[in-house]
C-alpha positions in Angstrom: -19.2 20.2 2.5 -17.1 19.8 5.8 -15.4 17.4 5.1 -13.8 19.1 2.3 -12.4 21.3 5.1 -10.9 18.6 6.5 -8.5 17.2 4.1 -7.4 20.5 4.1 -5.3 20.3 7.2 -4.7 16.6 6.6 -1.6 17.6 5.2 -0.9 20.3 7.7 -1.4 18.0 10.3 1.1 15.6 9.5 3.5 18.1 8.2 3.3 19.0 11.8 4.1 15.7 13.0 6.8 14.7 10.1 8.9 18.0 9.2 9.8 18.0 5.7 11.8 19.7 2.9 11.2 23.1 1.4 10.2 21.3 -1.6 8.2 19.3 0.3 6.3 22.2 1.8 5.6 23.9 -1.3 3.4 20.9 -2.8 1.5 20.9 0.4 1.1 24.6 0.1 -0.1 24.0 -3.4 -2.9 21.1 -2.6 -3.8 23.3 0.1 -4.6 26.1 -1.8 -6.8 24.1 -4.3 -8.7 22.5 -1.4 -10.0 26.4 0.0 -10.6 27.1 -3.3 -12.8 24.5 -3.9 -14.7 25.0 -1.0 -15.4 28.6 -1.1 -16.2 27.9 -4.8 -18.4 25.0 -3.9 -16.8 22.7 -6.2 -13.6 21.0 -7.0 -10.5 21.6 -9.3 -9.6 18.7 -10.7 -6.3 20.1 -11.8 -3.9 22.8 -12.1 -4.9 23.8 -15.7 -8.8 23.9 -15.2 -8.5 27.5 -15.6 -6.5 27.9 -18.5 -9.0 28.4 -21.3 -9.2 25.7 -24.2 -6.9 28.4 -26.8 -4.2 28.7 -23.9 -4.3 25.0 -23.1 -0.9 22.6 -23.0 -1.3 19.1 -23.9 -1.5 17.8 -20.5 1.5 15.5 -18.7 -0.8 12.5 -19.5 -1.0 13.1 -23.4 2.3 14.3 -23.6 4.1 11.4 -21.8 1.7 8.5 -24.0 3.0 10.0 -26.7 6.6 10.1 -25.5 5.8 6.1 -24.9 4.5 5.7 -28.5 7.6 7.6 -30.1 9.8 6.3 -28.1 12.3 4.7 -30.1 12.1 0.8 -29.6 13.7 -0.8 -26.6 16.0 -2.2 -27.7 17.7 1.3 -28.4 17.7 1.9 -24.7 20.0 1.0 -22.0 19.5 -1.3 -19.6 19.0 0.8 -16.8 16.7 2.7 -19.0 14.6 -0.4 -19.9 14.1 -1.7 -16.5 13.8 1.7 -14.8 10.6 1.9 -17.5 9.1 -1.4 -15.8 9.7 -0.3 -12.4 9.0 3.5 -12.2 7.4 4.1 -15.4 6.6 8.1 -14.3 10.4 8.4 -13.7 10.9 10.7 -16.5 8.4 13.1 -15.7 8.1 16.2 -12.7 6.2 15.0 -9.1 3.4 17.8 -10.3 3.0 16.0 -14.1 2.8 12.4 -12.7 0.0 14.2 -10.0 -2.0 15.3 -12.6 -1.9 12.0 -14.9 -2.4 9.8 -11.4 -5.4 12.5 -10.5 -7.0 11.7 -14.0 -6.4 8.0 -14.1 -8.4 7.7 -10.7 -11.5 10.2 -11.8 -11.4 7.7 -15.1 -12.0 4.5 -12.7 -14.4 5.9 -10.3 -16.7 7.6 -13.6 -17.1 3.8 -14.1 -18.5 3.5 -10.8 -20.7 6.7 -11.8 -22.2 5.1 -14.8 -23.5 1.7 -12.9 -24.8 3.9 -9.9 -27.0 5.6 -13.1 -27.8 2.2 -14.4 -25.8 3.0 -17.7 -22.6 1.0 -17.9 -21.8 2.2 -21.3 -22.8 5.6 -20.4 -19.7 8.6 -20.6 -20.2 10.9 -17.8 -19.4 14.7 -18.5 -16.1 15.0 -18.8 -15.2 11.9 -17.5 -16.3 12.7 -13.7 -17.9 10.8 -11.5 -20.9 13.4 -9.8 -18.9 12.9 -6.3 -15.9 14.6 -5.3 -12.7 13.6 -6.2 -10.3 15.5 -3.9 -6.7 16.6 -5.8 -4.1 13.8 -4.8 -2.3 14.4 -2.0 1.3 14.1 -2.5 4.1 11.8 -0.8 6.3 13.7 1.3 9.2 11.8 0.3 9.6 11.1 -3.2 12.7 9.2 -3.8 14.2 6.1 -2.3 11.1 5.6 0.2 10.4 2.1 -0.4 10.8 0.2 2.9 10.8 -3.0 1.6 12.1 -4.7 -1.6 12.0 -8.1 -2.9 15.0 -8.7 -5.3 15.1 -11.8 -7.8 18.2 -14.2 -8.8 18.6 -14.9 -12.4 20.9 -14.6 -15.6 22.1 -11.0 -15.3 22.9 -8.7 -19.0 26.1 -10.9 -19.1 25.1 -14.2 -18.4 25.9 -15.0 -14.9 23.0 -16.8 -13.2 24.3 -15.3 -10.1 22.8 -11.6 -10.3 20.6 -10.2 -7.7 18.0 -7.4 -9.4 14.8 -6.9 -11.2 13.7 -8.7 -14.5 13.1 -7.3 -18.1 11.5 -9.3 -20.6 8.7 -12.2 -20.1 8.9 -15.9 -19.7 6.5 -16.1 -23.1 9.2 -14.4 -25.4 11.8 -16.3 -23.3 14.3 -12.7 -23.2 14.2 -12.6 -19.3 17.6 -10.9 -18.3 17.7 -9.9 -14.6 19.3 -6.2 -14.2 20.5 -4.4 -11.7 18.5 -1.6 -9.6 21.5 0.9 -8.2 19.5 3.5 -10.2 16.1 3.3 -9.3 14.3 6.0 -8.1 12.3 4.6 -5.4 14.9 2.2 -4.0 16.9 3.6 -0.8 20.9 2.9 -1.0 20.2 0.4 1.9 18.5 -2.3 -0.2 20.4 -1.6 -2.9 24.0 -2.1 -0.6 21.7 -6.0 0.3 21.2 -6.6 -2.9 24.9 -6.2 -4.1 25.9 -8.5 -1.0 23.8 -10.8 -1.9 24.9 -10.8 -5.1 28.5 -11.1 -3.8 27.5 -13.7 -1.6 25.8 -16.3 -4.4 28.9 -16.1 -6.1 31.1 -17.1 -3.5 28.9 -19.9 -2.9 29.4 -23.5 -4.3 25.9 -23.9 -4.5 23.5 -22.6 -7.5 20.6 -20.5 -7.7 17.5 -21.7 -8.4 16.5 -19.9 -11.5 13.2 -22.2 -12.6 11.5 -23.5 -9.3 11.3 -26.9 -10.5 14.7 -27.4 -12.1 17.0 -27.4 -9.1 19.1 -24.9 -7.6 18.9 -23.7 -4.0 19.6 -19.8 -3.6 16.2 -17.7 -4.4 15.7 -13.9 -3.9 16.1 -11.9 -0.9 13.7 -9.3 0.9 15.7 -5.7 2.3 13.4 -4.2 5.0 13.9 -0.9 6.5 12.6 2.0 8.7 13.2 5.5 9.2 16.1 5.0 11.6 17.9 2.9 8.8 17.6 -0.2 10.9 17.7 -3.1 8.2 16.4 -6.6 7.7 17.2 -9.2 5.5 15.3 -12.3 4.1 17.0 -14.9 2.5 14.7 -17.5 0.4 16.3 -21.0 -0.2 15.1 -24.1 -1.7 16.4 -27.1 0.2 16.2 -29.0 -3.1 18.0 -32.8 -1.7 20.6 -31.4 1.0 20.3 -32.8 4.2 19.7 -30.7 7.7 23.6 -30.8 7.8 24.5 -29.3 4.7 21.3 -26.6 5.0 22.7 -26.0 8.3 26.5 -25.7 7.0 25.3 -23.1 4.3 23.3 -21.0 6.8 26.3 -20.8 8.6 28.5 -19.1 5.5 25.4 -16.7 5.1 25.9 -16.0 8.5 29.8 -15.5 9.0 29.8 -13.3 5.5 26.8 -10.6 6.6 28.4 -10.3 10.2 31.9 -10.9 10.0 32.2 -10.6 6.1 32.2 -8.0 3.4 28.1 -8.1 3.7 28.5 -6.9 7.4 28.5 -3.1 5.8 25.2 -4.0 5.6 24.7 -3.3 9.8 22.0 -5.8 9.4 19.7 -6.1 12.6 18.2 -8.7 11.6 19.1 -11.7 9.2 16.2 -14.3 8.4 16.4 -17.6 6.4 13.5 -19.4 5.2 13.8 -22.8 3.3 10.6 -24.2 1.3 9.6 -25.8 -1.9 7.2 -24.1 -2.3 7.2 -20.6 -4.2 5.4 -18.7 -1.6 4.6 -19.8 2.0 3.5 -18.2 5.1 5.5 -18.3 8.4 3.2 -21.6 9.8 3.6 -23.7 6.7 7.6 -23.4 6.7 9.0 -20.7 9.8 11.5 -17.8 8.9 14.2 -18.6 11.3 16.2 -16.1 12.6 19.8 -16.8 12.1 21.0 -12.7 13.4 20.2 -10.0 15.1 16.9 -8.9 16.6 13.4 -10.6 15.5 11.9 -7.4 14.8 12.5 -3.6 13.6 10.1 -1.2 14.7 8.5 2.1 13.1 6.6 5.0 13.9 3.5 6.6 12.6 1.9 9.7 13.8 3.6 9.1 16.9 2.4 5.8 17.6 5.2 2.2 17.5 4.8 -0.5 15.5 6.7 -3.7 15.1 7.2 -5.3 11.8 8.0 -9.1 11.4 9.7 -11.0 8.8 6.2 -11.3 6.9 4.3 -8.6 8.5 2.1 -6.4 6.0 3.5 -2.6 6.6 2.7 0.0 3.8 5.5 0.8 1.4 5.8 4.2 1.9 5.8 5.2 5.9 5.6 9.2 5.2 2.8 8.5 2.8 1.1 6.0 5.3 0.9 9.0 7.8 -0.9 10.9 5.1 -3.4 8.0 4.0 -3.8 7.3 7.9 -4.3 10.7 8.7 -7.3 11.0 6.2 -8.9 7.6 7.1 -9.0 8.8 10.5 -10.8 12.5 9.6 -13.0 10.5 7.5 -14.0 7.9 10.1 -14.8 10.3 12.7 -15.0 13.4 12.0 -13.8 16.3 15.3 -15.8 19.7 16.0 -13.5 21.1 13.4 -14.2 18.5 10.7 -17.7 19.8 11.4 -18.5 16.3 13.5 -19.8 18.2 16.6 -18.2 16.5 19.7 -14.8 16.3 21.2 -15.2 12.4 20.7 -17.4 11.4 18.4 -17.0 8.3 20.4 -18.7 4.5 19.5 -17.0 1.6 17.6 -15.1 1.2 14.7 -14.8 -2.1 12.4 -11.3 -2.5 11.0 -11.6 -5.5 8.1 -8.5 -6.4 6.9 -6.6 -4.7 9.6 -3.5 -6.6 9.3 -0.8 -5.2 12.1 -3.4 -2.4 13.5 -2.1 0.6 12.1 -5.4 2.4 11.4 -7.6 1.3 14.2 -4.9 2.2 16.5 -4.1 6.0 15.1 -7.8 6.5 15.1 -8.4 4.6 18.8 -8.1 8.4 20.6 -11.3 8.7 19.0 -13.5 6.3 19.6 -14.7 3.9 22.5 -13.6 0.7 21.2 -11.6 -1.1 17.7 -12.6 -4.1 16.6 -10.1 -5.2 14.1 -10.3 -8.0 11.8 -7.2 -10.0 10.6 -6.9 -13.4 8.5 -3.2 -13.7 8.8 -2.8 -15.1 12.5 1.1 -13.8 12.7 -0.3 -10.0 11.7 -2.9 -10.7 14.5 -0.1 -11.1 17.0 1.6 -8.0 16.0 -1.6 -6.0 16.3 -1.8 -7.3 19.7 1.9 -6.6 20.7 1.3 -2.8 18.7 -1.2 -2.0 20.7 0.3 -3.0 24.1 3.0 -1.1 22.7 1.7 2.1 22.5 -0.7 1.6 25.6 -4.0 1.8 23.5 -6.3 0.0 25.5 -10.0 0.1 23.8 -8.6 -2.4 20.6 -9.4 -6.0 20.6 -8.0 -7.7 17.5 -9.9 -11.2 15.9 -8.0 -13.7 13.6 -10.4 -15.7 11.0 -11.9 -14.7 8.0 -13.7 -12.0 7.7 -16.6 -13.2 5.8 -16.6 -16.1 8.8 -16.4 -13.7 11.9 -18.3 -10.2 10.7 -21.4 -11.6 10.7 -20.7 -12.7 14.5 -19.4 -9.5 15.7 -22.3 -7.6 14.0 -24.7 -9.6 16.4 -22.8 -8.6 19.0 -22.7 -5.0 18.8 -26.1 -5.1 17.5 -26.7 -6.4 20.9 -24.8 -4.0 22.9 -26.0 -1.6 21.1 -25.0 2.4 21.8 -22.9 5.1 19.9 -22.1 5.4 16.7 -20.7 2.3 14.3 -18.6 3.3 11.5 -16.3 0.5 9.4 -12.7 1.0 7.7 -11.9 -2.0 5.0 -8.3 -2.3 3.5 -8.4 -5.4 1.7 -6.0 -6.9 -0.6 -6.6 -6.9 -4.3 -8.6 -9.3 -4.6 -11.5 -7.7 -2.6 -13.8 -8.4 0.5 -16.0 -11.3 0.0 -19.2 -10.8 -0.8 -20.4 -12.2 2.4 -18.6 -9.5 4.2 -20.4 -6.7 2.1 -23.8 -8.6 2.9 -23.3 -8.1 6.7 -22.1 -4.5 6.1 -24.9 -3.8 4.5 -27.3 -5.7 7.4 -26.2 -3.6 9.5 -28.3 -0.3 9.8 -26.2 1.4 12.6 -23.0 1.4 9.9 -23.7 5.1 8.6 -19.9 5.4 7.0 -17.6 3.3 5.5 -14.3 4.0 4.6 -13.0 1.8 1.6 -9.0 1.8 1.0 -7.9 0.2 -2.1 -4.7 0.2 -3.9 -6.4 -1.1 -7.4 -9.5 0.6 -7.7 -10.0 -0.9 -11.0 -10.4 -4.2 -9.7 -12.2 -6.3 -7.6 -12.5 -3.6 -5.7 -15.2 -1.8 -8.3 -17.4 -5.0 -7.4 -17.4 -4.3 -4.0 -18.0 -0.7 -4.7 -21.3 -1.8 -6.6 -22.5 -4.1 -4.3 -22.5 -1.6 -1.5 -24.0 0.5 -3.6 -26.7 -1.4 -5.1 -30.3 -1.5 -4.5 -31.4 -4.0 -1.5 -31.5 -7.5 -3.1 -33.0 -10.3 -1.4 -31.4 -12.6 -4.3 -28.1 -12.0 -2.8 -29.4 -11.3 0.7 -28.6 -7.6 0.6 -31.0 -6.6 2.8 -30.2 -3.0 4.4 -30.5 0.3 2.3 -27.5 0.7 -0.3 -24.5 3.4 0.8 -23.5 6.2 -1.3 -20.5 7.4 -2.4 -20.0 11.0 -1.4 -15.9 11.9 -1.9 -12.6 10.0 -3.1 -9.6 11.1 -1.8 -6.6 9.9 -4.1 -3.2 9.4 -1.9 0.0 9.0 -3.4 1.9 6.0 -1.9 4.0 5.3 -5.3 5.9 7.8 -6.2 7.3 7.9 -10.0 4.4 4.9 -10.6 1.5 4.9 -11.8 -0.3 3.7 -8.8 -2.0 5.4 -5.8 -4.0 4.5 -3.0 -7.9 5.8 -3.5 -10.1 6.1 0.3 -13.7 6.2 -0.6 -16.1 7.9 1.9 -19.5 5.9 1.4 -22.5 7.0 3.7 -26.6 6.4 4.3 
């Protein structure tokens, strides 16, 4: 397979463009290893131990760390730190190479379920647990620690009571034992959200005003948002509930916030941006209540694989921006394939569908490759960015549409079926909660999509329903007319370090 022989310089190739550690370099060197193995084999290692023979065998990292967590002595034994670090970055205790191997078997146990509809046996077990399609080893985050670019931290009663402390919770409203704790020693945070989150902190209680700890039950300050890129430039999002205050006192209060991050103790912070967003709501988008801008710059920018991109108070950017060079990288040699991925041209050339594109960043790494990006968006703000990014970096053949997906595929589909000419592949990144199933019924209409690439974050979701759908047999019940895709390789990317989440692309073709 080719493609296998593609992924292998995925990681070479943005090594080249992102020079890392000596640690760093040895992982890669590792993956890269198994990946020529397993194609002059003609199969795939699933892990580092598949040739240890049963008598040899450890007890994997996975067996051995759910049975640390069912020994474990009982919380309440443990520190703080200890309990929320657990919550957070439940892998923390383990090596980067053990909390591979247990991510790498979590997502072969996800897509075997996938295996066993595609066979028309859901309560099937398929050998071994594998699915009968590729699942590529996971490829690694460059940077392990403290590559979060953005962090929400909540406002509630801290370990010793004061309502006033800026961190993560332990506990559950149910049992009523929420305590909010500090996050100075988690593993994924960078020191600069965690120098906002103390100023924040400091801030509240200077303030004459209260937190608001239950939404409903008064109290004005709410959590705060750190964002950050590579260069350390640093935005900060305060949430506020105006509660009864008038435009005066809100006003008088922004001010404070103000004078103490610039002129204050908080201005070690070097913010370059300071937002502010008032509402009643718990969650609300830029239109229904505006961040307004109360420092600094409106935006910070960051680069991947060479290319700009701004990022907005509320702008969707992945977590991880070394990582997001590797999952980017491997959409794009998935897409469309070059002569060395064993595609054939210099430019393969045609259109590309990006649903659920939010700010652009995949259609415009791939654009060199193709004729033209259609990009999807339902978030008008991120729809604006996508525009700006791609004026940005000079990429000329994207053209970015807000609405909803399931409202304008089925349009553009017409279209190109109109225009016609080269070939159509589709990239879809939706959220959790899946594409609608009237965007999988005009992906599947459409007989000139030979490839989709499916990016999820929660396999195990909605997500599986998609992956059935697309794979089912044609359906005029549910209007599924065109011939069902396949799945033919799943290529695990670690975005979460020390979690145990990744990201999963999933190559479908027909």
């Amino acid at each position: 397979m080719n493609i296998l022989r593609t992924l292998a310089n995925v990681t070479l190739e943005v090594e080249m463009a992102s020079p890392a550690s000596h640690s760093r370099s040895v992982i890669f060197a590792k993956r890269n290893i198994l990946y020529n193995v397993a194609v002059r084999q003609g199969r795939l290692l699933f892990s580092t131990n598949d040739t240890i023979s049963d008598g040899q065998r450890k007890p994997s990292p996975e067996k051995r760390w759910m049975k640390s967590q069912k020994n474990s002595p009982r919380s309440d034994h443990l520190s703080w730190e200890e309990r929320l670090a657990d919550v957070v970055t439940p892998l923390w205790r383990l090596s980067y190479e053990e909390q591979l191997e247990i991510k790498q078997k979590h997502q072969q146990r996800i897509l075997s379920q996938l295996a066993r509809h595609l066979t028309g046996d859901p309560q099937g077990s398929p050998v071994r647990g594998r699915p009968p399609f590729p699942v590529l080893p996971v490829l690694p985050s460059p940077v392990r620690d403290g590559y979060r670019n953005k962090s929400t931290f909540s406002v509630n009663r801290g370990v010793d009571g004061n309502p006033k402390t800026v961190g993560f919770y332990v506990g559950t409203a149910r049992k009523g034992d929420i305590v909010c704790v500090n996050g100075d020693h988690l593993l994924n945070m960078p020191e600069k959200h965690k120098l906002v989150a103390r100023c924040y902190q400091d801030f509240l209680r200077l303030s004459p005003l209260e937190p608001c700890l239950l939404f409903h039950s008064g109290g004005h300050w709410r959590e705060v948002t750190a964002r950050t890129n590579a260069e350390g430039h640093t935005m900060a999002i305060v949430y506020f509930h105006p509660q009864g205050l008038t435009r005066e006192e809100v006003a008088a209060h922004k001010a404070d916030l103000v004078e103490y991050f610039t002129l204050g103790p908080g201005s070690v912070c070097q913010l370059d941006s300071l937002y502010f967003q008032e509402s009643a709501m718990t969650r609300c988008t830029h239109e229904e209540s505006p961040y307004q801008l109360l420092h600094g710059q409106p935006h910070i920018y960051e680069e991947v694989l060479g290319y700009k991109f701004r990022i907005s108070a509320d702008a969707f950017f992945q977590v991880n921006r070394a990582a997001a060079e590797v999952l980017y990288t491997t959409v794009r040699h998935l897409c469309f394939p070059t002569p060395e991925d064993g595609g054939g041209t210099t430019k393969p050339g045609g259109t590309l569908l990006d649903v659920c594109c939010g700010t652009g960043a995949i259609g415009i790494t791939i654009s060199p490759r193709v004729d033209r990006i259609i990009g999807i968006e339902l978030i008008e703000q991120a729809v604006e960015d996508a525009r700006h990014n791609a004026a940005l970096n000079k990429v000329l053949n994207c053209e970015f549409v807000a609405g909803k997906a399931e409202v304008v595929l089925p349009a553009a589909m017409s279209q190109l079926s109109a225009a016609g000419g080269g070939p159509l592949a589709a990239v879809v990144n939706p959220a959790r909660a899946g594409l609608h199933h009237r965007v999988v019924r005009a992906l599947r209409n459409q007989p000139a999509i030979r490839r989709l690439v499916y990016v999820s974050c929660k396999p195990d979701g909605e997500a599986m329903r998609n992956f059935r759908e697309l794979c089912c047999a044609p359906d005029p019940r549910k209007k599924f007319w065109g011939d069902a895709f396949s799945p033919t390789l799943a290529v695990p990317v670690d975005m979460f370090p020390h979690t145990p989440h990744c990201e999963v692309v999933l190559l479908f073709e027909r």
